[in-house]
C-alpha positions as CSV (number, residue, x, y, z in Angstrom):
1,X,-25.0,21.2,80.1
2,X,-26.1,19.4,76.9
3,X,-23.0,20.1,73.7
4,X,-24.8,20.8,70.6
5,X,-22.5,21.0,68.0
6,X,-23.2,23.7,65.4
7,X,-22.3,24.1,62.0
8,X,-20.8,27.2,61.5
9,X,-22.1,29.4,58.5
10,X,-20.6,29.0,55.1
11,X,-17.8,31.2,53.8
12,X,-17.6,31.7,50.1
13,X,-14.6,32.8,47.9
14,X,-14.9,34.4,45.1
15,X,-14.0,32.0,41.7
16,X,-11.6,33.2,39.3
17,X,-11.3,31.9,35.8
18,X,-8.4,30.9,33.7
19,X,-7.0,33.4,31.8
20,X,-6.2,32.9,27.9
21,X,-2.7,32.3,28.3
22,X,-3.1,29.7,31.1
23,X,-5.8,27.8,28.5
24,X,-3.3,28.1,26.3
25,X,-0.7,26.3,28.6
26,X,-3.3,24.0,29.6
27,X,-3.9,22.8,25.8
28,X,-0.6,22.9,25.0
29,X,1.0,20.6,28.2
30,X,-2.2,18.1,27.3
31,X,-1.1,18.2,23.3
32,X,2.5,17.0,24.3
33,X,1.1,14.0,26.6
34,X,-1.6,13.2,24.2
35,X,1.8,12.9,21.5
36,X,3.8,11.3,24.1
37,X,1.1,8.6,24.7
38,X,0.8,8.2,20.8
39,X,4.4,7.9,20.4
40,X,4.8,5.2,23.6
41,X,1.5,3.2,22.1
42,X,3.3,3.1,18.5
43,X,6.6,2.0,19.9
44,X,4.9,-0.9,21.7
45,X,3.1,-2.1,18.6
46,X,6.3,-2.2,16.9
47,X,7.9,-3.8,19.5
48,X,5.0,-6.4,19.9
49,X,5.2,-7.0,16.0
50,X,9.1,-7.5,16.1
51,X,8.4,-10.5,19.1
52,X,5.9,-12.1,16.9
53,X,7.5,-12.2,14.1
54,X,10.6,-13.8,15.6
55,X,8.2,-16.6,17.2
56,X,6.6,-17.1,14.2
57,X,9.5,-17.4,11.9
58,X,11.2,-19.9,14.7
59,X,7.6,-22.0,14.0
60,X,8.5,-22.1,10.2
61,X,12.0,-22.7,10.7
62,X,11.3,-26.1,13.0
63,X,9.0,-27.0,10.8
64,X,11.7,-26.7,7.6
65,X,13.8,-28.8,9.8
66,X,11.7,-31.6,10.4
67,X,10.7,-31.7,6.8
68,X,14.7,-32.0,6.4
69,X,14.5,-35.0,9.1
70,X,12.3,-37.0,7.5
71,X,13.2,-36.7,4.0
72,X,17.0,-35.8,4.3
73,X,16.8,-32.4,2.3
74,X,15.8,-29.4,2.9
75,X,12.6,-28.2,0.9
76,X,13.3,-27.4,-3.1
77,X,16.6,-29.3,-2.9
78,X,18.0,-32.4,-4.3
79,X,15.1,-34.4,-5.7
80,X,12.8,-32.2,-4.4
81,X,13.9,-29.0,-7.4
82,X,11.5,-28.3,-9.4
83,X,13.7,-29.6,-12.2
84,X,14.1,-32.7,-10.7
85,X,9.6,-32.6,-10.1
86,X,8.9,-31.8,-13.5
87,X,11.5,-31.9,-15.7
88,X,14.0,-28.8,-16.5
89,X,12.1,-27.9,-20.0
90,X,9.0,-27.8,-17.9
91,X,7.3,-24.4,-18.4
92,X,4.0,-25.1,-16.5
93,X,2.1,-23.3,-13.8
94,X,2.3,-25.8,-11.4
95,X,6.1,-25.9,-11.7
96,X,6.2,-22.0,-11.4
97,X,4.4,-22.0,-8.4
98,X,6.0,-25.0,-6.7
99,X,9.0,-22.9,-7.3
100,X,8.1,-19.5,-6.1
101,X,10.3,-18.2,-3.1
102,X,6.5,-17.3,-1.5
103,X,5.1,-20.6,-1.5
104,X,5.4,-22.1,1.7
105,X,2.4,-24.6,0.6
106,X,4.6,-27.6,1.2
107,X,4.6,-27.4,5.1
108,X,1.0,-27.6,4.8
109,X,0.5,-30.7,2.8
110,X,-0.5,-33.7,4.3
111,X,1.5,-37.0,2.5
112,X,-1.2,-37.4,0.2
113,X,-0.7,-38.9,-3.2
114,X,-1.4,-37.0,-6.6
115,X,-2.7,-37.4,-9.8
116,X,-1.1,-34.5,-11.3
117,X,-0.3,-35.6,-14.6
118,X,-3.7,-37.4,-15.1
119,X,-2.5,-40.8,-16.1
120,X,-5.0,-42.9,-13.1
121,X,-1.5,-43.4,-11.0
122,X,0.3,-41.7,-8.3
123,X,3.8,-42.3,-8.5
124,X,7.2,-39.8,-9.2
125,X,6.3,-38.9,-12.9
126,X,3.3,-37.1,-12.0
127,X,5.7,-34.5,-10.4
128,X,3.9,-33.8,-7.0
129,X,6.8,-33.6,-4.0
130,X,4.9,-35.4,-2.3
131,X,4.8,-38.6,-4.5
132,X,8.7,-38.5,-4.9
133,X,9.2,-39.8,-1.5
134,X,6.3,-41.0,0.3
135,X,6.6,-41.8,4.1
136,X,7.5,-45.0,4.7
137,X,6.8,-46.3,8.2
138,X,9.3,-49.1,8.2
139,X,12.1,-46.4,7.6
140,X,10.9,-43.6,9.3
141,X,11.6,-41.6,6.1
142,X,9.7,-39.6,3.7
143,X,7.2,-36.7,3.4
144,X,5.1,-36.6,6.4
145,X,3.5,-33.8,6.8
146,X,1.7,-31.3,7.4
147,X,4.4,-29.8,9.4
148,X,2.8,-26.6,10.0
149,X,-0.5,-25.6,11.0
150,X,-1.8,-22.3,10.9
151,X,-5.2,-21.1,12.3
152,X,-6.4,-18.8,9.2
153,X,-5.6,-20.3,6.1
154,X,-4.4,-17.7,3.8
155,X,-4.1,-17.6,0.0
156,X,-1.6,-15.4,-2.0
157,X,-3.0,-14.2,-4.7
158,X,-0.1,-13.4,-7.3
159,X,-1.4,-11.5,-9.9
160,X,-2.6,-9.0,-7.7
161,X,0.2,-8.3,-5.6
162,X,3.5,-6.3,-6.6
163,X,5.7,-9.8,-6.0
164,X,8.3,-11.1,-8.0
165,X,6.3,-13.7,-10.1
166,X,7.7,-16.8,-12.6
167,X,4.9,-16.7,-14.9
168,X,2.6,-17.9,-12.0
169,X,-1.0,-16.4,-12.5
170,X,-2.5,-18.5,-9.8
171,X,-2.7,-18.5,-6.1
172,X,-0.9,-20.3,-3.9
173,X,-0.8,-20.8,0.0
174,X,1.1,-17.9,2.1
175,X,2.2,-16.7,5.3
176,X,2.2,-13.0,6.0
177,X,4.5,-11.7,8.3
178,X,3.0,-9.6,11.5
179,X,4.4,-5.9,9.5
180,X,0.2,-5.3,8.1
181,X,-0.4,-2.0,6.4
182,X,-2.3,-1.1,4.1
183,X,-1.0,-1.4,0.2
184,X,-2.1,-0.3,-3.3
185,X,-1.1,-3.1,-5.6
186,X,-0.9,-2.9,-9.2
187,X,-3.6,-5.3,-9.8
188,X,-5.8,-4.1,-7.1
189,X,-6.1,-3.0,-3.3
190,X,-5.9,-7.0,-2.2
191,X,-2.7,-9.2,-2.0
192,X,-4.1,-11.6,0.8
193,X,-6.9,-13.6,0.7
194,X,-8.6,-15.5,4.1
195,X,-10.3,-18.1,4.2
196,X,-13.8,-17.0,6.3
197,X,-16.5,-19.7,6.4
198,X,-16.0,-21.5,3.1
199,X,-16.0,-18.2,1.4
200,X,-12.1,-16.4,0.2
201,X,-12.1,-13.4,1.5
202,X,-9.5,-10.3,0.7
203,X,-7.2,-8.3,3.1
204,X,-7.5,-4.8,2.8
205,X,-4.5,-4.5,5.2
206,X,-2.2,-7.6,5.3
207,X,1.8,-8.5,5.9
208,X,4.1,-9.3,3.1
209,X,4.4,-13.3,2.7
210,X,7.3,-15.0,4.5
211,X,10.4,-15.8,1.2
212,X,11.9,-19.1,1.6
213,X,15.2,-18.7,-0.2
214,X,17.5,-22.0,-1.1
215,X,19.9,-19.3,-2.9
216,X,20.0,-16.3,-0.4
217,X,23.0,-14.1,-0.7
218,X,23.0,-10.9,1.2
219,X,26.0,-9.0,2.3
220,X,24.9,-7.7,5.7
221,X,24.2,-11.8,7.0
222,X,28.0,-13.0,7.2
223,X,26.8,-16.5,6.9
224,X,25.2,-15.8,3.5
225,X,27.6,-13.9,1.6
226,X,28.0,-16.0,-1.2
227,X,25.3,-18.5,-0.5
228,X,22.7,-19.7,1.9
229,X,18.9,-21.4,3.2
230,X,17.0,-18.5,4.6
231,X,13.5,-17.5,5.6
232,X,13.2,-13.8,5.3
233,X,10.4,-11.4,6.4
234,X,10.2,-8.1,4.7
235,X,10.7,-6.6,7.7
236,X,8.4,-3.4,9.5
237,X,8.9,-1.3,5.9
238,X,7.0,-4.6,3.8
239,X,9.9,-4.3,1.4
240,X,12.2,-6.9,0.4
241,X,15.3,-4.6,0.3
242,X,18.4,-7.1,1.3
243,X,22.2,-5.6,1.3
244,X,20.9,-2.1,1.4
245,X,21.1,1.3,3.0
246,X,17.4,0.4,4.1
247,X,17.7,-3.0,4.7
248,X,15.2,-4.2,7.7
249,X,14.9,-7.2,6.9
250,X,14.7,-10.2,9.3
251,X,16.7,-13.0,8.5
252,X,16.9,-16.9,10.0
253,X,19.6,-18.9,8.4
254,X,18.8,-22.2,7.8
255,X,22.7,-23.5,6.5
256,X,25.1,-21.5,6.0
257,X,27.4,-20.7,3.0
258,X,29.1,-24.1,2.4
């Protein structure tokens, strides 16, 4: 006898819809995950910003060290003070901005001599750091940089940011920390500019600038109670708030109090 196989008929069962309460549990139990997921996501930013900003500020920190290698201070000390650069009455822009805690434009320099002071030499009077102690291959000493590199060149733009300024109205090269959010700045919306195909272009949402500090004191650092190097990042709340209730600042001693 030959099987054939039949398919039997269909049976159908009646559909029920949700009612409004188990919509309402629906929505709601999708709400929480939805928060949960937002939560998780935001945690990992911070978390991913809080690693970068350690590996950057290590970059910095060996390149402030190498600088102290070849020359034998650190950056802003000994002959390398602005005093000692151009000369303690010395009320000029340039001096303000070689001296501002922001400026991290020296680890970018190559070991170029300047004609600062416009007088067709290059030699220590004209007050450029660089000419003060220029690398001398038969020693292995002097300034020899550029010993940092960064991918996106970046210009602070002083006048429009909310920093604490030394009569500097000009810009100077920056690093901004990881910590970007968006700031209204007394001046205007921009702090940050970028450099994008020859053309400066501003940062609507940018991370405060790295502080290089030969005169850091902070309470909370017990290596810099009194006195210390440090490079400081404002931390994830872009303030500068050291030795307080709020303090989240991130700190990398360079030497230590004494």
């Amino acid at each position: 006898m030959k099987n054939t196989l039949r398919t039997p008929y269909p049976t159908y069962k009646r559909q029920q819809g949700f009612t409004l309460l188990e919509l309402l549990v629906v929505v709601s139990v999708l709400a929480s995950l939805a928060g949960i997921a937002a939560v998780a996501m935001d945690g990992y930013e911070q978390d991913a910003q809080e690693q970068l900003v350690h590996v950057e500020m290590k970059r910095i920190a060996n390149a402030i060290y190498r600088f102290k290698e070849d020359t034998g201070y650190f950056p802003k000390e000994g002959m390398f003070t602005a005093d000692n650069l151009f000369g303690a009455s010395d009320s000029s822009t340039t001096k303000s901005k070689y001296e501002h805690q922001n400026n991290l434009g020296w680890l970018l320099s190559a070991p170029e001599l300047y004609d600062t002071n416009g007088d067709n030499d290059t030699d220590s009077s004209d007050g450029d750091p660089r000419n003060r102690l220029p690398w001398n291959h038969s020693t292995g000493r002097g300034w020899n940089g550029p010993y940092l590199t960064i991918e996106s060149k970046q210009l602070l733009s002083t006048q429009d940011c909310d920093l604490s300024v030394t009569g500097s109205n000009n810009s100077f090269d920056a690093i901004a920390d990881p910590f970007e959010r968006k700031k209204t700045y007394s001046g205007s919306d921009s702090c940050f500019l970028v450099l994008d195909e020859g053309n400066w272009v501003s940062r609507e949402f940018a991370g405060m600038p790295y502080r290089y500090d030969t005169n850091y004191k902070d309470s909370n650092v017990s290596e810099c109670t009194s006195s210390c190097i440090a490079l400081i990042s404002a931390g994830k709340n872009s303030e500068f708030n050291e030795a307080t209730a709020t303090d989240d600042d991130i700190v990398i001693v360079l030497r230590s109090d004494g």
